[in-house]
N, C-alpha and C positions, 0 to 999 in steps of 0.2 A: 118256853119261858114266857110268862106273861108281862106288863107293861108295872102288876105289882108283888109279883112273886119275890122273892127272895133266896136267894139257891142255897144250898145246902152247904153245909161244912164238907169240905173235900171234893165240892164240885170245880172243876178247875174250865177256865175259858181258854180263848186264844185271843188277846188284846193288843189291839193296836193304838202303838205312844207315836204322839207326832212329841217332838223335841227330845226324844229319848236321850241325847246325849249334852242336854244341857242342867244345870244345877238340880231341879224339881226332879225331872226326865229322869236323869242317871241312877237320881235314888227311887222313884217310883220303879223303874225297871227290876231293880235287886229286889225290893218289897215285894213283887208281881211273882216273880224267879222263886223267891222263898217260900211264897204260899201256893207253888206246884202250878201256876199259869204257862203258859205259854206266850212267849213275849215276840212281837214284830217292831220293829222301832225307824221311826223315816228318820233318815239323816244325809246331811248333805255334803260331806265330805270325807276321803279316804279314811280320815285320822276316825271320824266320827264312827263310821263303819267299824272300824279296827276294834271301838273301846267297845261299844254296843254288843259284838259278836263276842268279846272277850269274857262277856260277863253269862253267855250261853245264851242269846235272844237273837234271833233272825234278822236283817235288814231288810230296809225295804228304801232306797235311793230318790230322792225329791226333795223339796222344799212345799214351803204355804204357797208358792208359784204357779206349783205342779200340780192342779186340781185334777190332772188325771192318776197321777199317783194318789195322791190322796183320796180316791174316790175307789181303787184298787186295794189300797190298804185296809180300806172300812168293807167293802164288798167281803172279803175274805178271811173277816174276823167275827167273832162273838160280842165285843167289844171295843169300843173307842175310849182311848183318853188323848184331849187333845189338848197339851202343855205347849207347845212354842208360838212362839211370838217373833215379830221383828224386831222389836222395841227401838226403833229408830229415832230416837229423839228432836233429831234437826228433820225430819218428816214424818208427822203422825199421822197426816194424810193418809202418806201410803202405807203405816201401820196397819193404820184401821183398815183401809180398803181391804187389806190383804186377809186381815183376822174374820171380815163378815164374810168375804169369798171361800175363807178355807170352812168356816164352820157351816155354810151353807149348803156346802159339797157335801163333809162327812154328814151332815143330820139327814141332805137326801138320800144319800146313800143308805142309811140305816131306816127311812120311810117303810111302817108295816111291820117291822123284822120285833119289837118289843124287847130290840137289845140295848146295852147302858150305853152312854154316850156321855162321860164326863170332859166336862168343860171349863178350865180357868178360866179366872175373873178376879176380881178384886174390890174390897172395903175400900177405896178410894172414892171417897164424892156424895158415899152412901148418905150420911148424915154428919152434922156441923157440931150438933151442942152438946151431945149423949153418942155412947158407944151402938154402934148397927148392931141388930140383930138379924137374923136370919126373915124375919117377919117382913123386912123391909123392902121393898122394891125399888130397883136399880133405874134410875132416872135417867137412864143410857139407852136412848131409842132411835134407830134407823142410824143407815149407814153413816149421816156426818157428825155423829155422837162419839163419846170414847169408845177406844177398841171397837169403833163400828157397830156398836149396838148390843154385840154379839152375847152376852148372858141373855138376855128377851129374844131374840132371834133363835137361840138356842132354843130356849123352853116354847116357842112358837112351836117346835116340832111333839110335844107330847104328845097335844091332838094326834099326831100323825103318824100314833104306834110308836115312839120312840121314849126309853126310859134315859130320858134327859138330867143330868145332875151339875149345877153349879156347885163348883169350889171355887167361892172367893178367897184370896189368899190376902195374908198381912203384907204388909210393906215390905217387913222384914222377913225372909225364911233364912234364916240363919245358921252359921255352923262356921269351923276351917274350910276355907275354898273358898267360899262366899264370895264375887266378884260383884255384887246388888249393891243397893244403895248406902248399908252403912258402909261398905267397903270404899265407898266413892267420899263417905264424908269423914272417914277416918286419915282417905288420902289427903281431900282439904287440910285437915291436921297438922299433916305432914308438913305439906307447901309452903302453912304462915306460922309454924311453929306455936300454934294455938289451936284447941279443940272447940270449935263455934257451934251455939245454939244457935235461931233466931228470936230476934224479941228475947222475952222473958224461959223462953222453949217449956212453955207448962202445958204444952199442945200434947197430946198421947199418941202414940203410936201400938198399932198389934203388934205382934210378935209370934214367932212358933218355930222351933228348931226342923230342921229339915227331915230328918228321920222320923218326925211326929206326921208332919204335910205328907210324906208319902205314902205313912200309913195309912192317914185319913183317906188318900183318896182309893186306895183297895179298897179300903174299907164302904167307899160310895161306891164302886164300880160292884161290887158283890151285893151289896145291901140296901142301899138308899130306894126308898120311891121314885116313879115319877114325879118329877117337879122339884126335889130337893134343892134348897139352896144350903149346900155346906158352909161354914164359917171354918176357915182352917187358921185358927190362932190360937194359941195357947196362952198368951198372957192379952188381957184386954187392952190395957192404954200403958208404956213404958213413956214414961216421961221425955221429950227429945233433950231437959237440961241434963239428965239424968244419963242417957246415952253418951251427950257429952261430955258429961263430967266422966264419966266412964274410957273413955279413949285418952282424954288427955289423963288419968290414972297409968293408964298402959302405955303410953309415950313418953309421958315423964313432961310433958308440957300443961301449960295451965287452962282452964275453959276460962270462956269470953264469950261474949254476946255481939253477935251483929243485928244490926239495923235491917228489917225486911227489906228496906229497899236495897239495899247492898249486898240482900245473900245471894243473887245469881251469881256476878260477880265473885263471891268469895268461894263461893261452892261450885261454879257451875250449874249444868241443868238442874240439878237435884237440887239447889239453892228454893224451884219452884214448889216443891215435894213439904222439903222437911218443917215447913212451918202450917204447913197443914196439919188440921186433927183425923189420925185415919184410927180410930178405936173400933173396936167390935167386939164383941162377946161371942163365946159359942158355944153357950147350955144347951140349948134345943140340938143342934150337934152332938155333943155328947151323948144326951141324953137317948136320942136316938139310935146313935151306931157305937153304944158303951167304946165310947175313944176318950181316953185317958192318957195326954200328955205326960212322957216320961223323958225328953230328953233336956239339956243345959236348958235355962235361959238365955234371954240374948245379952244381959247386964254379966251371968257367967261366963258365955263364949268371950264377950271381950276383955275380961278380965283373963280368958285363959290366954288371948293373945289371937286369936282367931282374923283378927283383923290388925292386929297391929307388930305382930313377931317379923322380922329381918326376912326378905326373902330372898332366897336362893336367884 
């Protein structure tokens, strides 16, 4: 396989998911499983191991720590997709440190070999006044940058024989289960018996239901070029008043507006998040890897309860 081939229908790899068992992970795994791959999944706990083998995919034991794992994983695969994250919010230091360390291992690791190597990322920070396109470059460079630089760092390896694919994701990947950030600001909700925008919330948000995100990224692991930056959203800007008004619909409580300077405060970390504009489009997406969102919306999911039904 070359750096710009594209394999064939029925050609099946053996791929290795770092976070296999977390939200993205667990469904990229099944998507992978479906279309006759072969799946290895690093995980780092009993439980984790359990769900992963459950679904018919191999384990492979480590964390982003474990850069020997990690570099065992990719050795012995056709393919990388590398989905986890610390996301350690009270230290992103050592987020990032840990994300440029891990992606640096897998991309050596795959140096020469002209195999995929897809890499999350995210529309966060891309652009302020207009929705990112795929055209746009990620102003995340070197290690004390977000996530460590790691989308540039990644694509650094093309040069070096490696079919690198960014999938930046939306804020939201959404669905039931969802423990992400609308799940955290539907908790806020909860707390002050009010569903809070911030400001005016006329700021957008992406969006893309989870079973669409997992498709997308088989769909780059099989198909995409070198260099691809995927856009994995299916709806471009979801209004944040709108989101709100949205939950307090499904809690039976009323939306209210806070004060930016009060949303940490009101919301917690995610207080920093949701008053941000994180829009993106993804024509050029599409139109490249015929990917046609088919699942809920995110304004449907929470109207079905997805984030707001009684939980056991």
């Amino acid at each position: 396989m070359s750096a710009t081939d594209i394999i064939e229908k029925g050609t099946t790899m053996h791929v290795f998911v770092t976070g296999a068992s977390g939200w993205i992970g667990s469904a990229t795994v099944d998507d992978l499983l479906a279309a006759g791959h072969r799946v290895t999944g690093l995980v780092r706990s009993d439980a984790a191991a359990e769900s992963v083998r459950a679904k018919g995919a191999e384990v492979l034991r480590g964390d982003l720590d474990d850069l020997d794992a990690l570099r065992r994983g990719a050795d012995a695969a056709d393919g990388v997709v590398h989905l986890a994250n610390k996301h350690d919010w009270a230290h992103p230091e050592e987020t990032n440190a840990a994300e440029r360390a891990a992606v640096e291992t897998l991309g050596s690791a795959l140096v020469g070999s002209d195999r995929p190597f897809v890499v999350a990322s995210g529309v966060a920070g891309l652009t302020v006044d207009r929705p990112a396109t795929e055209d746009d470059p990620n102003p995340f460079v070197g290690p004390q940058a977000m996530r460590g630089g790691s989308e540039n760092r990644a694509l650094d390896f093309v040069d070096q024989g490696v079919r690198t694919v960014i999938a930046r994701f939306a804020p939201t990947v959404h669905g039931h289960g969802d423990h992400g950030f609308v799940a955290l600001i539907a908790a806020a909700a909860r707390r002050h018996g009010a569903a809070a925008m911030i400001g005016e919330g006329t700021n957008g948000w992406a969006a893309v239901h989870r079973t669409d995100a997992a498709r997308l990224v088989r769909l780059g692991l099989e198909h995409a070029p070198a260099g691809t930056r995927m856009h994995v959203t299916a709806e471009d800007a979801v209004r944040t008043r709108d989101i709100a008004q949205a939950i307090g619909d499904a809690l039976g409580v009323p939306a209210t507006s806070v004060d930016p300077a009060d949303a940490v405060d009101h919301f917690c970390f995610i207080g920093r998040f949701f008053g941000m504009p994180m829009a993106a489009t993804s024509t050029a997406t599409r139109e490249l890897l015929d990917w046609q969102p088919t699942g809920p919306t995110l304004l449907e999911d929470i109207a079905d309860g997805a984030y707001t039904a009684p939980r056991g």
